[in-house]
C-alpha positions as CSV (number, residue, x, y, z in Angstrom):
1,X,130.2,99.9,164.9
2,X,128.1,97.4,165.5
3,X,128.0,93.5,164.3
4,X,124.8,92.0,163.0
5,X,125.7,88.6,164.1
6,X,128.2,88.6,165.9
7,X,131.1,87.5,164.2
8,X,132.6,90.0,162.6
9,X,136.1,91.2,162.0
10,X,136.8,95.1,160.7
11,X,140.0,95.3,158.9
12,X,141.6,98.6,158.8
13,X,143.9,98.9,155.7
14,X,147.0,101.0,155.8
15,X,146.3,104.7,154.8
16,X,150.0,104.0,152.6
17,X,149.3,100.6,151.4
18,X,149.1,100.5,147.1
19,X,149.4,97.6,144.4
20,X,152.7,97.6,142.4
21,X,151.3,99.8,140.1
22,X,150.9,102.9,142.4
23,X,146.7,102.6,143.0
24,X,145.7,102.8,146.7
25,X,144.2,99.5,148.0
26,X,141.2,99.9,149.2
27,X,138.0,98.2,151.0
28,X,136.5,97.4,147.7
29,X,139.5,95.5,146.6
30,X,139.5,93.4,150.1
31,X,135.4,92.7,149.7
32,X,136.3,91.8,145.6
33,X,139.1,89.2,146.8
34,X,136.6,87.4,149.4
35,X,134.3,87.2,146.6
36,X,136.2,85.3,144.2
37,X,137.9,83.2,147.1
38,X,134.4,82.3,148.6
39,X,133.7,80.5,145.5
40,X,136.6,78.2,144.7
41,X,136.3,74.6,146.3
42,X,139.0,73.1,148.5
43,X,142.4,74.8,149.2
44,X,142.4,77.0,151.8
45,X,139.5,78.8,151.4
46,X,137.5,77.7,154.1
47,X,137.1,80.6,155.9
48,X,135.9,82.8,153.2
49,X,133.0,80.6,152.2
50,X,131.5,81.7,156.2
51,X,132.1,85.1,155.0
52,X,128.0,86.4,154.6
53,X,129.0,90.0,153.2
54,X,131.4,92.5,153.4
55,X,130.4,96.0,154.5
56,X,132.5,99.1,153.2
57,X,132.6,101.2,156.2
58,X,135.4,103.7,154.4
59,X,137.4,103.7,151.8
60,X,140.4,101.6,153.7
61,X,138.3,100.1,156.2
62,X,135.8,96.7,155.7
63,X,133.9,94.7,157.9
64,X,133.5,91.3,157.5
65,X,130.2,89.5,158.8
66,X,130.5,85.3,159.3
67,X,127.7,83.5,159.0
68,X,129.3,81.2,162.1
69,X,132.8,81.6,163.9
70,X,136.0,80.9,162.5
């Protein structure tokens, strides 16, 4: 696994973690969220505007590429 830039981080979700309602969470929920947070102004949201992509490596497992470190 390999990092195109050179910041990267790879989150590995836990095989058991699920929303209240009983659905798995998942990489594609985790690269939704830094989506929507990359795009509000202020608060603390800093660190997901560096955020270039998110690659879905597996189902619980993302890798985040910066465009600079954090």
């Amino acid at each position: 696994m390999t990092c195109p830039t050179g910041f990267c981080l790879v989150y590995h979700i836990d095989r058991t973690a699920s929303w209240s309602d009983g659905q798995p969470v998942t990489a594609s929920d985790f690269a939704y969220t830094a989506g929507v947070l990359g795009g509000i102004p202020g608060g603390d949201t800093d660190g997901y505007r560096q955020i270039e992509q998110v690659d879905i490596l597996d189902t619980k497992t993302a890798r985040v590429v910066f465009g600079a470190p954090y």
